[in-house]
C-alpha positions in Angstrom: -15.4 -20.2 -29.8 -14.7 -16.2 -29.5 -18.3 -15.8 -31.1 -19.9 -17.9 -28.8 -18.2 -16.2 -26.1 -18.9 -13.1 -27.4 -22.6 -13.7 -27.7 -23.0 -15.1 -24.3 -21.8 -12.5 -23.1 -24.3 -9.7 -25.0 -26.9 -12.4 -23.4 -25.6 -12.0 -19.7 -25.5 -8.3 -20.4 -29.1 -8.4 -21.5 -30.0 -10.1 -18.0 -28.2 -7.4 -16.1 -29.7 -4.6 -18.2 -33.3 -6.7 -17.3 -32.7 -6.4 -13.5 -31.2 -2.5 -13.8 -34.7 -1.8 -15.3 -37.1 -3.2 -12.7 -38.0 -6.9 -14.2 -38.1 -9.5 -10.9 -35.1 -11.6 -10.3 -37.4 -15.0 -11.1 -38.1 -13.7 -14.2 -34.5 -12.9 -15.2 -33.6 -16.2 -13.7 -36.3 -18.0 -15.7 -34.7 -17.3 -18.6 -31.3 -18.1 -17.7 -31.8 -21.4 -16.7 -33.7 -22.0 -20.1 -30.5 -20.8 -21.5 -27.9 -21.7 -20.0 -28.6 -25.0 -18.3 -26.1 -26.6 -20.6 -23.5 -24.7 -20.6 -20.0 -24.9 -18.2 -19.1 -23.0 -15.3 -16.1 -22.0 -17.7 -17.8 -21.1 -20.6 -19.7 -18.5 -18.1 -16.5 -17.1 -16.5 -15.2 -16.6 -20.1 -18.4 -14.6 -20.9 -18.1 -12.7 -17.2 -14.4 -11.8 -18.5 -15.1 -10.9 -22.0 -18.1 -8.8 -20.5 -15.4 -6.8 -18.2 -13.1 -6.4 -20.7 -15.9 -5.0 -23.3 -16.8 -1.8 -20.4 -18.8 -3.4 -18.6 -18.5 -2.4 -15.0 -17.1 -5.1 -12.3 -19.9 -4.6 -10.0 -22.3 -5.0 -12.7 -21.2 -8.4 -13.7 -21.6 -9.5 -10.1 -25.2 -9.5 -10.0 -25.2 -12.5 -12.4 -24.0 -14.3 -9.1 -28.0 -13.7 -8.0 -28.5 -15.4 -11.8 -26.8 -18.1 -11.6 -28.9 -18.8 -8.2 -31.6 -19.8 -10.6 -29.4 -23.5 -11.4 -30.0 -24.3 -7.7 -33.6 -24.5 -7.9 -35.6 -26.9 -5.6 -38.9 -27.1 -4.3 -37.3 -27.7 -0.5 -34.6 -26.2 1.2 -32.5 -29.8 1.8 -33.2 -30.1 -2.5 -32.3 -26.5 -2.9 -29.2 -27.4 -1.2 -28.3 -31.0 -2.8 -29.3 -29.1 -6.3 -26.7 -26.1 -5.6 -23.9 -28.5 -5.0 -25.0 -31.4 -7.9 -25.7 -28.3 -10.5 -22.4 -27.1 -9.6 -20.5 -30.9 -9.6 -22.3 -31.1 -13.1 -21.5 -28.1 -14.7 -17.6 -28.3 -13.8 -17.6 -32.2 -15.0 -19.4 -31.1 -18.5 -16.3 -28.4 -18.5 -13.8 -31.5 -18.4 -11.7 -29.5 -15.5 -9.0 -31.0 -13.1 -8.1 -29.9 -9.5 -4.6 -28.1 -10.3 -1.8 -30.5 -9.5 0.4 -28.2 -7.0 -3.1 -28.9 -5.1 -1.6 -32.1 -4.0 1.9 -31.2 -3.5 2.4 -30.8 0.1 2.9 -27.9 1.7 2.5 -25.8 -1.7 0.5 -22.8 -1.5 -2.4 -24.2 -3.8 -2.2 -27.4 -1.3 -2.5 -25.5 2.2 -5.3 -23.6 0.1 -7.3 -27.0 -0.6 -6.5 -28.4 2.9 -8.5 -25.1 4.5 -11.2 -25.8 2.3 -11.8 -29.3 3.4 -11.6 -28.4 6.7 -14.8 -26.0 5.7 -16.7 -28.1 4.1 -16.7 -30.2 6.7 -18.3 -27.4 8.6 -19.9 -26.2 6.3 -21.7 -29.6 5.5 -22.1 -30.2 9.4 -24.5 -27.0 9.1 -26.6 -28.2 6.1 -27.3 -31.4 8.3 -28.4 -29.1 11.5 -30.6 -27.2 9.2 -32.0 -29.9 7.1 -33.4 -31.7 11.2 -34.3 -28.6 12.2 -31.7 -28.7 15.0 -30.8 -25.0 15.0 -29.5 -24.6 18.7 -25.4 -25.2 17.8 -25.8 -23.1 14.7 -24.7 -19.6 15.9 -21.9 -20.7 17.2 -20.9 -23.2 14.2 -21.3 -19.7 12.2 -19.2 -18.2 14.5 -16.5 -20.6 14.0 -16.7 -19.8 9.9 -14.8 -16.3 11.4 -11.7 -18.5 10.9 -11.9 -18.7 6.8 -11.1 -15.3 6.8 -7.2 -16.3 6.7 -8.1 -17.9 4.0 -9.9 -15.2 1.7 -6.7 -13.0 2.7 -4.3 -15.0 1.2 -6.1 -16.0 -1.7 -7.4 -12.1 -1.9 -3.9 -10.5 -1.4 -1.7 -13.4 -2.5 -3.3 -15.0 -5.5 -5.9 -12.9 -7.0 -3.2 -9.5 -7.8 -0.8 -11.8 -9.2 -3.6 -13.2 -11.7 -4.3 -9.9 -12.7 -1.3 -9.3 -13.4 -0.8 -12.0 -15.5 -4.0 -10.6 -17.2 -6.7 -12.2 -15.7 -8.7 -9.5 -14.3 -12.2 -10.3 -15.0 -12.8 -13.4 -13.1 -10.1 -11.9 -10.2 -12.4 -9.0 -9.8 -15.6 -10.5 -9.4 -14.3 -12.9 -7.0 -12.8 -10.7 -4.6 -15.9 -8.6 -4.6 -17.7 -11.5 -3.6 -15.5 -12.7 -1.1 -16.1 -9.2 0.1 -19.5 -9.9 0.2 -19.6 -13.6 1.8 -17.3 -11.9 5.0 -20.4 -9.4 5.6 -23.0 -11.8 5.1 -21.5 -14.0 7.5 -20.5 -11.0 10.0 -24.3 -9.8 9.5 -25.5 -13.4 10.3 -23.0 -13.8 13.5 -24.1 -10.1 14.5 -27.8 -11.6 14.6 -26.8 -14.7 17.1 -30.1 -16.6 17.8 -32.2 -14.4 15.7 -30.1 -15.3 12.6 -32.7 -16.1 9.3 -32.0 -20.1 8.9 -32.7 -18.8 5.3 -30.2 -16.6 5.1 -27.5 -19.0 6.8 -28.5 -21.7 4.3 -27.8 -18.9 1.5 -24.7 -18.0 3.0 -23.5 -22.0 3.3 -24.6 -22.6 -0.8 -22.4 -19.4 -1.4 -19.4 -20.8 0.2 -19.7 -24.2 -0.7 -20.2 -22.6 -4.4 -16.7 -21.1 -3.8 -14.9 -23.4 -2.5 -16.1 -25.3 -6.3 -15.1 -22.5 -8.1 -11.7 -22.0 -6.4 -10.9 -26.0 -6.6 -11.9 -26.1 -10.5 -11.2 -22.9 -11.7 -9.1 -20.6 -9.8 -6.2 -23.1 -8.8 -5.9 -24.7 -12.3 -5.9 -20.9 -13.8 -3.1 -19.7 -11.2 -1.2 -22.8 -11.9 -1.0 -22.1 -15.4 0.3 -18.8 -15.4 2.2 -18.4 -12.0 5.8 -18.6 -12.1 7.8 -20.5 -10.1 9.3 -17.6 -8.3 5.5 -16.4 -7.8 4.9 -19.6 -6.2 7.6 -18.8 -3.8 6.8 -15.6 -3.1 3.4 -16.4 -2.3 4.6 -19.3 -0.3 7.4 -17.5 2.0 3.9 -14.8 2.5 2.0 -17.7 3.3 2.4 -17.5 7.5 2.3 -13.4 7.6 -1.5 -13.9 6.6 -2.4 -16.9 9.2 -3.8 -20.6 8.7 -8.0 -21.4 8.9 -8.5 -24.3 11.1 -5.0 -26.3 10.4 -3.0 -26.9 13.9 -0.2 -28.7 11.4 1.1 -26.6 8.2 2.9 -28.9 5.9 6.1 -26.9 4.8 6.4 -26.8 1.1 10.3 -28.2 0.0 10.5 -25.8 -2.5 9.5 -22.5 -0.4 12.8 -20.6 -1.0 13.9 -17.4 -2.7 15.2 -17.7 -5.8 19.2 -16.8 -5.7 20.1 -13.1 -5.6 15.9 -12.6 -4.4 15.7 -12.3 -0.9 13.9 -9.8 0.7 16.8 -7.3 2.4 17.6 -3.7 1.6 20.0 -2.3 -0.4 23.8 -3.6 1.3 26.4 -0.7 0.6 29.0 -2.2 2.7 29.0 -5.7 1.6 31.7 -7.5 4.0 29.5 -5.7 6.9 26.1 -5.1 5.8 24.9 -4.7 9.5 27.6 -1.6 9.6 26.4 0.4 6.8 25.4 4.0 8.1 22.6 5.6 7.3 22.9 9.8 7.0 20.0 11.3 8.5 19.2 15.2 9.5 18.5 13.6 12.8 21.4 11.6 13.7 22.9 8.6 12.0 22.5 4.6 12.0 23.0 1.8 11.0 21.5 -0.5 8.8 21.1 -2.6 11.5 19.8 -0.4 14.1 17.3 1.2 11.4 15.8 -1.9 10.9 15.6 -2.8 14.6 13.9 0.9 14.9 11.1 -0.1 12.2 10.7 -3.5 13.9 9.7 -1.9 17.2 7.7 0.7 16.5 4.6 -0.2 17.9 2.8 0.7 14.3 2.3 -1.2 11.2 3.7 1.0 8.3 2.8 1.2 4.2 4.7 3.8 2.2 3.8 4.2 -1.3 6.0 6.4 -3.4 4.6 9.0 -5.3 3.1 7.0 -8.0 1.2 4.8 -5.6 3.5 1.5 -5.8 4.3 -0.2 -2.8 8.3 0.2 -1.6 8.0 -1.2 2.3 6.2 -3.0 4.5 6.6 -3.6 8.1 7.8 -6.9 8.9 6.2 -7.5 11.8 2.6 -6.6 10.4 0.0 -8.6 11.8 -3.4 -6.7 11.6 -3.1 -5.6 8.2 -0.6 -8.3 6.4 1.1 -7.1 3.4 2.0 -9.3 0.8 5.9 -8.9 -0.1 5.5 -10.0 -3.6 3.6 -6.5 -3.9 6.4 -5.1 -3.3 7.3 -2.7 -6.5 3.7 -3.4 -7.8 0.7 -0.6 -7.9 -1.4 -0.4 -4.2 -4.6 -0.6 -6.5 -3.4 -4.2 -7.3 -3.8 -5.0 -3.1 -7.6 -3.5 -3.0 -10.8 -5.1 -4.0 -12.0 -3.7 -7.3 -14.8 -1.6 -5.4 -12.3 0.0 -3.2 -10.1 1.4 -5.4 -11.7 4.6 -5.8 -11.5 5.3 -2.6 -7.8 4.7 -2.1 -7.2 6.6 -5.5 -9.7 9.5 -3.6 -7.8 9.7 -0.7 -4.3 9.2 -2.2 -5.5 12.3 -4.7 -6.5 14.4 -1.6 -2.8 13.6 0.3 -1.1 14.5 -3.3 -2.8 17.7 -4.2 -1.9 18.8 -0.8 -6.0 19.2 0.1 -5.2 17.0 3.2 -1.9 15.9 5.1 -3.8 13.0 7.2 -6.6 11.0 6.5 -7.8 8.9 9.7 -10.6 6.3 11.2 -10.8 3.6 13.2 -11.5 0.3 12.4 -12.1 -3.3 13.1 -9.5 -6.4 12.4 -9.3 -9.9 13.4 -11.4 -8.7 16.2 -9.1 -5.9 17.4 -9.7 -1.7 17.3 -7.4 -0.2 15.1 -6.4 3.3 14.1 -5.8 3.7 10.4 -3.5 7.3 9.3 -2.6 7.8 5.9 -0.4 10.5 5.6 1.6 12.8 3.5 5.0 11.9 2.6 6.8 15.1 1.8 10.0 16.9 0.8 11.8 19.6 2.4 10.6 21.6 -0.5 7.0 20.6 0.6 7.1 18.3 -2.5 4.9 15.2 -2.2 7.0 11.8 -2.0 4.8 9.5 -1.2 2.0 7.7 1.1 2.4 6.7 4.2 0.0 4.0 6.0 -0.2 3.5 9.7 -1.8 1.2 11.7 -2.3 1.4 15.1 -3.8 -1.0 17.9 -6.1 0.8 20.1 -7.9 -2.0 21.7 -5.7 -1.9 25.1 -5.8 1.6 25.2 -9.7 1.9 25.1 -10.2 -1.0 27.7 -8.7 1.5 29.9 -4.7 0.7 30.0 -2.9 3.3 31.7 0.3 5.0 29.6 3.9 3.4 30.6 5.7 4.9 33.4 8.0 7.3 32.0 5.9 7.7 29.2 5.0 11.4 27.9 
């Protein structure tokens, strides 16, 4: 089995090599489907994997996404789109893989997960139908309404995907954040275009989700559920409301969504009878655990610090606009980026480091509010670099025009 994987692999690399030098897409495709008709969506992911961990680059391995188009071939668009979801239905069934079972325990992370995507396949599904009797008049703001499965690629982006990796599944983690990265600004592009949107496109857009929501049901789940422990699942569960629901008005609470004894998230208690007591020494004044945390809580920012070798040591609790997952907590930052934006983190952490920069700012978009983003140089009284700060600012009041507090200065 490793030399089959192995040599579909050096096949897929072939195709990508193909496209790199000019050939068409149809072409490329023409050949895959001659090829690889037969063979599982697993099987492929295994090659995709084995390709990553061989060299090849992430980015390069997602174009076989625009490959494996070439399976949902039609001669119509309403066959284009029944051949996208029965190639799909067929390839999984040769591959012999179940739905994870935590998928139907209630309230579990992988359950919530699998309710969400019902919920947008339903929309999803309600599209195809618009599209397929040329009905198009509802369809901007039904794509509009798809804005709401971002929760949904957060949690499994932030909470799922860096724990697989962890657990050594990189390959497949990669390329599916990248392309949830890419399905958020094809929709955002398609929203953007109201009216004008290309039905084309949207059709495209509502094969690649339906595709995912396939690929996250057979493959994903079952994968995380293998390899996730159960304090992982509680982790990810107790995260679960920091990221936000898509389209469920009732959350089923999972029974087993507790720490672990001796694992709840709370500083370091020096004064054990009165934890809330304990003082903290500062050059500026002194407090208590109590009243530090209350400070932190209030701020009207949301704060990151990464110590001086990039791994996360606190979050704001209160974030909103930028969750942070607590179970990356003591993990590397590059672990909560998508694959293609870890060189820019690493670029502007090395700027902050080196001393070349003490702030790095812009501002931003999320969840439909303007934010300020500062990273900042953590350092030492010796000038020595400690760490990274991230904060996060809401500016969307303040540019409508709000006028500063009275008192303020």
């Amino acid at each position: 089995m490793e030399l089959e994987t192995e040599t579909k692999a050096e096949t897929l690399k072939q195709y990508i090599g193909r496209l790199d030098q000019g050939e068409s897409l149809a072409s490329v495709q023409a050949d895959f489907v001659k090829n690889f008709s037969g063979v599982s969506a697993g099987d492929i992911a295994k090659a995709e994997e084995a390709m990553i961990q061989s060299g090849t680059p992430v980015n390069h391995v997602q174009k076989l996404c625009d490959i494996h188009s070439a399976l949902f071939h039609g001669a119509s668009q309403r066959e284009r789109l029944q051949n996208a979801e029965d190639a799909v239905r067929e390839s999984l069934r040769n591959e012999q893989l179940l739905s994870a079972d935590s998928a139907s325990v209630s309230g579990h992370p992988l359950n919530i997960l699998t309710l969400e995507n019902n919920e947008l396949m339903k929309r999803l599904n309600h599209i195809i139908g618009q599209l397929q009797d040329g009905d198009f008049q509802d369809v901007p703001a039904e794509l509009a309404d798809l804005k709401a499965m971002e929760y949904h690629y957060d949690k499994k982006d932030e909470l799922i995907l860096p724990v697989l990796k962890r657990h050594g599944v990189s390959g497949p983690a990669d390329v599916m954040w990248n392309v949830d990265s890419d399905l958020r600004k094809q929709l955002g592009a398609l929203i953007k275009a109201g009216p004008d949107a290309d039905h084309q496109e949207t059709a495209q857009l509502v094969k690649r989700m339906k595709e995912m929501i396939f690929k996250e049901d057979k493959i994903l789940y079952p994968l995380a559920e293998s390899r996730f422990t159960a304090e992982e699942w509680q982790k990810a569960a107790l995260d679960f409301p920091r990221f936000g629901y898509s389209y469920l008005n009732a959350v089923p609470v999972w029974k087993d969504a507790q720490p672990a004894a001796g694992q709840e998230y709370r500083a370091p208690v020096i004064d054990a009878q009165h934890p809330g007591q304990t003082q903290i020494v500062l050059n500026g004044g002194v407090l208590s655990l109590e009243q530090l945390e209350g400070v932190l809580r209030t701020l009207p920012l949301e704060l990151t610090f990464l110590d001086k070798d990039s791994v996360n040591r606190y979050f704001s609790e209160n974030s909103t606009l930028f969750p942070r997952a607590m179970s990356a907590l003591n993990h590397s930052a590059f672990e909560c980026h998508p694959p293609k934006v870890v060189p820019i983190v690493q670029n502007v952490i090395r700027q902050l480091s080196s001393g070349e920069k003490d702030s790095i700012s812009f501002v931003t978009a999320k969840r439909g509010r303007k934010v300020l983003v500062r990273y900042l140089a953590v350092r030492g009284t010796d000038g020595s670099y400690l760490g990274t700060l991230e904060a996060v600012e809401e500016l969307t009041d303040l540019s409508a025009g709000a006028s500063p507090a009275a008192g303020s200065r």
